[in-house]
C-alpha positions as a Python dict, from the first residue, in 0.01 Angstrom:
ca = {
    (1, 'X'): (0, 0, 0),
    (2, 'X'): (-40, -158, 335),
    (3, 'X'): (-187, -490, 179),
    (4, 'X'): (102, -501, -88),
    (5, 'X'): (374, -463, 207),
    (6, 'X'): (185, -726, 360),
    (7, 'X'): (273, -1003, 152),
    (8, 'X'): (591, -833, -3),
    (9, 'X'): (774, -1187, 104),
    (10, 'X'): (542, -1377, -160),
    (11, 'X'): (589, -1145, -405),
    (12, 'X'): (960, -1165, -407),
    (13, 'X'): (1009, -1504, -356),
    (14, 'X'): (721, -1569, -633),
    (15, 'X'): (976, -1320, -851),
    (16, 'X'): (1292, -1547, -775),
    (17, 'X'): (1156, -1872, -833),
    (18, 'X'): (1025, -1788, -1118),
    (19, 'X'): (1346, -1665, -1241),
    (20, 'X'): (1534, -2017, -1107),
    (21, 'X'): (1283, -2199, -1312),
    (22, 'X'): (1347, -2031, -1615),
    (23, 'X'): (1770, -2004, -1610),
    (24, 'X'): (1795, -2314, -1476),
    (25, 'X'): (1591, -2497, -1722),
    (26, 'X'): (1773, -2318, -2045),
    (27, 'X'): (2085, -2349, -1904),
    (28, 'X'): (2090, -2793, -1850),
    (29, 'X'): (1850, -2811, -2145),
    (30, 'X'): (2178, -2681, -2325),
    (31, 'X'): (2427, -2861, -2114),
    (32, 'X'): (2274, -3163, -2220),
    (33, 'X'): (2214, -3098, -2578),
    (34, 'X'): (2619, -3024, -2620),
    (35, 'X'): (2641, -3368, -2417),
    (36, 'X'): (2548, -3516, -2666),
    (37, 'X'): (2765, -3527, -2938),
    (38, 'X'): (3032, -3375, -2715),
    (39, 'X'): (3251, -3432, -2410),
    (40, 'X'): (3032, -3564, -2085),
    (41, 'X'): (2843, -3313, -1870),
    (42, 'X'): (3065, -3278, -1568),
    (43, 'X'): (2765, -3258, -1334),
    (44, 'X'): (2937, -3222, -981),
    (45, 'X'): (3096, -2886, -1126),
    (46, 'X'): (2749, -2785, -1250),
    (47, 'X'): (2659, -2908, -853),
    (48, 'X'): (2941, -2680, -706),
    (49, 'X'): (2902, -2380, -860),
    (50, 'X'): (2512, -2392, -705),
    (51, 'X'): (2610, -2442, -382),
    (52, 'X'): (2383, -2794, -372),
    (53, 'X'): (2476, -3129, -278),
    (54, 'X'): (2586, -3385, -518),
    (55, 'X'): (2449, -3720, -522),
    (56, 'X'): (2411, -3847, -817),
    (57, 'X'): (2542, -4132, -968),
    (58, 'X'): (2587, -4041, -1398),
    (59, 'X'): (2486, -3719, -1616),
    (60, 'X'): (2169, -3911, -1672),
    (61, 'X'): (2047, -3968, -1317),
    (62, 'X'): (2158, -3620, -1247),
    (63, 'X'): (1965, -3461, -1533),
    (64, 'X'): (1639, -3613, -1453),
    (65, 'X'): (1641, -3557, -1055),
    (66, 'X'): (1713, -3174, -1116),
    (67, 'X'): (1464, -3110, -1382),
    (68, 'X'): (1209, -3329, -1289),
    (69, 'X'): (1267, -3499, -930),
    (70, 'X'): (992, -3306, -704),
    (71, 'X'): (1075, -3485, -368),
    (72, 'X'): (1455, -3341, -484),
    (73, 'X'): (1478, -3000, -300),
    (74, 'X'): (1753, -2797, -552),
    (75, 'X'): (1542, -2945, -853),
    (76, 'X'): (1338, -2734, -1096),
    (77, 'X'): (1014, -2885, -1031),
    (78, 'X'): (1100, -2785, -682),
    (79, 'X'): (1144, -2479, -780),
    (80, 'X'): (818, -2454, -988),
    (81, 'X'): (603, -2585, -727),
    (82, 'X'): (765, -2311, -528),
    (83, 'X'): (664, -2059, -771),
    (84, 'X'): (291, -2138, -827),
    (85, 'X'): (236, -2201, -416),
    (86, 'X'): (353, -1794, -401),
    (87, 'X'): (141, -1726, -727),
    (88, 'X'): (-191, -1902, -559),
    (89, 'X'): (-144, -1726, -202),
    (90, 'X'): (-126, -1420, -438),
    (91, 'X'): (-440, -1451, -698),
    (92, 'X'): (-604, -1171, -552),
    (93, 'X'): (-303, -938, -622),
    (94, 'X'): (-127, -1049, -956),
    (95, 'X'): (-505, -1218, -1096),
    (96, 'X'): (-665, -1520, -1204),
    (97, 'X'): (-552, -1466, -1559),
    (98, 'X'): (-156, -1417, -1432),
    (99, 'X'): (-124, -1691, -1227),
    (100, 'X'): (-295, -1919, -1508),
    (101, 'X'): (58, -1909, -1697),
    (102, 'X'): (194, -1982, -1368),
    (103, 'X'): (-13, -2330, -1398),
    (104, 'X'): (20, -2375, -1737),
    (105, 'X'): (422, -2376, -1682),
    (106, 'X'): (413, -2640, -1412),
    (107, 'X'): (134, -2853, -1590),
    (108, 'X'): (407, -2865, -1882),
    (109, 'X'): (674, -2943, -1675),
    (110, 'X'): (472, -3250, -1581),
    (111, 'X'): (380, -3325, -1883),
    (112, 'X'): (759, -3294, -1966),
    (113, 'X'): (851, -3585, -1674),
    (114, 'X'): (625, -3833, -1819),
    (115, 'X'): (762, -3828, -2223),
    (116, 'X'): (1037, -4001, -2348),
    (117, 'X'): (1125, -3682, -2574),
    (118, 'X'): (1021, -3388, -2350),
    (119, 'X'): (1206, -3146, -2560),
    (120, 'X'): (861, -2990, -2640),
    (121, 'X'): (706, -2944, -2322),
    (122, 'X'): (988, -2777, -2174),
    (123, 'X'): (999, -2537, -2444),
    (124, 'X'): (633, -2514, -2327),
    (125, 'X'): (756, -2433, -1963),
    (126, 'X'): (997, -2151, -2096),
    (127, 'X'): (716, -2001, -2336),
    (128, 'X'): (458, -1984, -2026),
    (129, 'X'): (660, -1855, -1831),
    (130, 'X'): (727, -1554, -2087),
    (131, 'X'): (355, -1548, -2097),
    (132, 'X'): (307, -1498, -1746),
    (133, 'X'): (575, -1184, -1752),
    (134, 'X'): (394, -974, -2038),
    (135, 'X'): (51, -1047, -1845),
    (136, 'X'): (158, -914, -1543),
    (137, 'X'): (274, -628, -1685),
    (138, 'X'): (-49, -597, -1848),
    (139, 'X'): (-293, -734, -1529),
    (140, 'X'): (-107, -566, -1245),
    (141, 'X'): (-204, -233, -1218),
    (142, 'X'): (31, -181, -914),
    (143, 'X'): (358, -33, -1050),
    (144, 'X'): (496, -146, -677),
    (145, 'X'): (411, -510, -676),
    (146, 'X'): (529, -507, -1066),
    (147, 'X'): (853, -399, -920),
    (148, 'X'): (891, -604, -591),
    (149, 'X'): (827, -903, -838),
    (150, 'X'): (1113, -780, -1103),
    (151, 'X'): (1354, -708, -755),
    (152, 'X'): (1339, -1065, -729),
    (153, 'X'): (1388, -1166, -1083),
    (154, 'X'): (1670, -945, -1083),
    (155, 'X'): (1828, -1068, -767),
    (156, 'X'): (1785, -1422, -893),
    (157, 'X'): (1915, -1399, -1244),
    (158, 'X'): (2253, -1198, -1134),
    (159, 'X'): (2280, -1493, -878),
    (160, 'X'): (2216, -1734, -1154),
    (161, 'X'): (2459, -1601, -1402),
    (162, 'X'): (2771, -1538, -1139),
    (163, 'X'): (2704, -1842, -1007),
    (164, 'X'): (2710, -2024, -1366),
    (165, 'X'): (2971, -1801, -1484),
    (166, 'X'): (2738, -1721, -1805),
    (167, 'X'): (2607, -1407, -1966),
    (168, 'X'): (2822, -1170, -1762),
    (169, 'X'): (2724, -886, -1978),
    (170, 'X'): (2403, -906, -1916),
    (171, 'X'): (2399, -961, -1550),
    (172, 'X'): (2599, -585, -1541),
    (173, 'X'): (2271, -468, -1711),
    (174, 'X'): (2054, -689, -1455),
    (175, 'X'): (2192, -487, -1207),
    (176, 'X'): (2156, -143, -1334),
    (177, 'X'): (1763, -265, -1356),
    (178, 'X'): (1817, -407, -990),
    (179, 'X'): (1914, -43, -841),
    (180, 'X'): (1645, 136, -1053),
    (181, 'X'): (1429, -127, -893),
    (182, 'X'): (1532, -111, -561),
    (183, 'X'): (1446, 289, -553),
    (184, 'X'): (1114, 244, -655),
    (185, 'X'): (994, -40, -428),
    (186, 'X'): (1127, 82, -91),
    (187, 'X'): (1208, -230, -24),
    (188, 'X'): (1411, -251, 301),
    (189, 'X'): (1744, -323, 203),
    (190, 'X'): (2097, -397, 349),
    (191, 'X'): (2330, -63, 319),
    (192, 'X'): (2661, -258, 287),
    (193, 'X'): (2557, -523, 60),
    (194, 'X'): (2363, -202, -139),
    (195, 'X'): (2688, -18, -142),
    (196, 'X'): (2884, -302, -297),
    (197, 'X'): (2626, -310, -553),
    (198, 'X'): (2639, 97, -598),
    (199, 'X'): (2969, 67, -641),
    (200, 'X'): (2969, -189, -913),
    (201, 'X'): (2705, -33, -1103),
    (202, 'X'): (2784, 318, -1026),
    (203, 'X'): (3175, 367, -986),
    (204, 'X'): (3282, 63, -1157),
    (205, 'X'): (3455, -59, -928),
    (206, 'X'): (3468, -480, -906),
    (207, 'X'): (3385, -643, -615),
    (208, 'X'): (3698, -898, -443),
    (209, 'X'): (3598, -1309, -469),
    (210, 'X'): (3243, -1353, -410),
    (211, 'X'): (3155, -1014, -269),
    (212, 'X'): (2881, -909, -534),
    (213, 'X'): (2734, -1272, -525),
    (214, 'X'): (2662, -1219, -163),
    (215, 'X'): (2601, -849, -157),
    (216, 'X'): (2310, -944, -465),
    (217, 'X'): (2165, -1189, -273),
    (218, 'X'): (2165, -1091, 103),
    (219, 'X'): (2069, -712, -40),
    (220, 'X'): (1665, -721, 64),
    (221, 'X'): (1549, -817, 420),
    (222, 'X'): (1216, -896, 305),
}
């Protein structure tokens, strides 16, 4: 247990990027499929709502910096870089055979930057990364670092979808899977920010403004 709580930070993070990669890239690969016989992607909203800076100059400049601009720090191949640093540092723990999909998702992504019609390889990206969750659930025999992994899935994809103002629904069931989650790590955790959350999923009660963004994402000290 020691050696897990050791790199517990890598295993979160490794949990969240992942996550970002994936919502992120479904989400503007749909933004900019309905931009395309439809009105024009109003980018600085899309900018807003995630909290990142906006300096782009069209939809098109913006939709090729954030899915495929490395040196661009909010971008998804930021992101993915991000994600397979955590998942090298962690070979020993999650395995070779894990952390392969982990490649295999930012090789496509790559691939993706360089083609003219990258439709495919992103699909690619969203398929590996599938890949990679049903092999650590078969690989990792740890049921903790499973968990500490899904905490941060969890923590990223209600962030993603409050923050987007999509799939509401299922962020309420995110965060039913988030407290079940939480228990079973003993992760250390922030008891006001947890409370918010309790009493969302437990009493029903709806956080005021922003509250349950914040609570969701300041809830682990890891």
């Amino acid at each position: 247990m020691g050696s897990v709580l050791s790199k517990t930070n890598r295993l979160f993070w490794l949990g969240r990027y992942n996550e970002r990669v994936y919502t992120s890239l479904k989400f503007v690969v749909a933004l900019y499929d309905r931009s395309i016989d439809g009105p024009p992607t109003d980018y600085a909203e899309v900018c807003r709502r995630l909290d990142i800076p906006c300096p782009y100059s069209c939809a098109e400049e913006f939709f090729r910096s954030f899915i495929f601009d490395v040196s661009n720090p909010d971008s998804i191949a930021q992101s993915a870089d991000r994600m397979l640093g955590n998942g090298m540092v962690l070979r020993e723990v999650i395995s070779s055979t894990t952390l392969s999909y982990l490649q295999m998702a930012v090789n496509a992504l790559r691939l993706a930057a360089k083609s003219g019609s990258p439709a495919l390889e992103l699909q690619w990206v969203l398929d590996d990364i599938m890949a990679f969750r049903g092999s650590f659930e078969d690989f990792i025999v740890d049921e903790t670092v499973r968990n500490i992994i899904k905490c941060g899935i969890s923590v990223e994809r209600v962030s993603m979808f409050e923050r987007l103002g999509v799939q509401r629904e299922e962020a309420g069931v995110e965060l039913r899977k988030l407290v079940y989650r939480m228990a079973k790590t003993r992760l250390p955790v922030d008891p006001g920010h947890r409370d918010v959350i309790l009493q969302k999923v437990v009493g029903g009660v709806e956080p005021e403004g922003n509250a349950l963004l914040v609570a969701v994402e300041s809830l682990f000290t890891v």
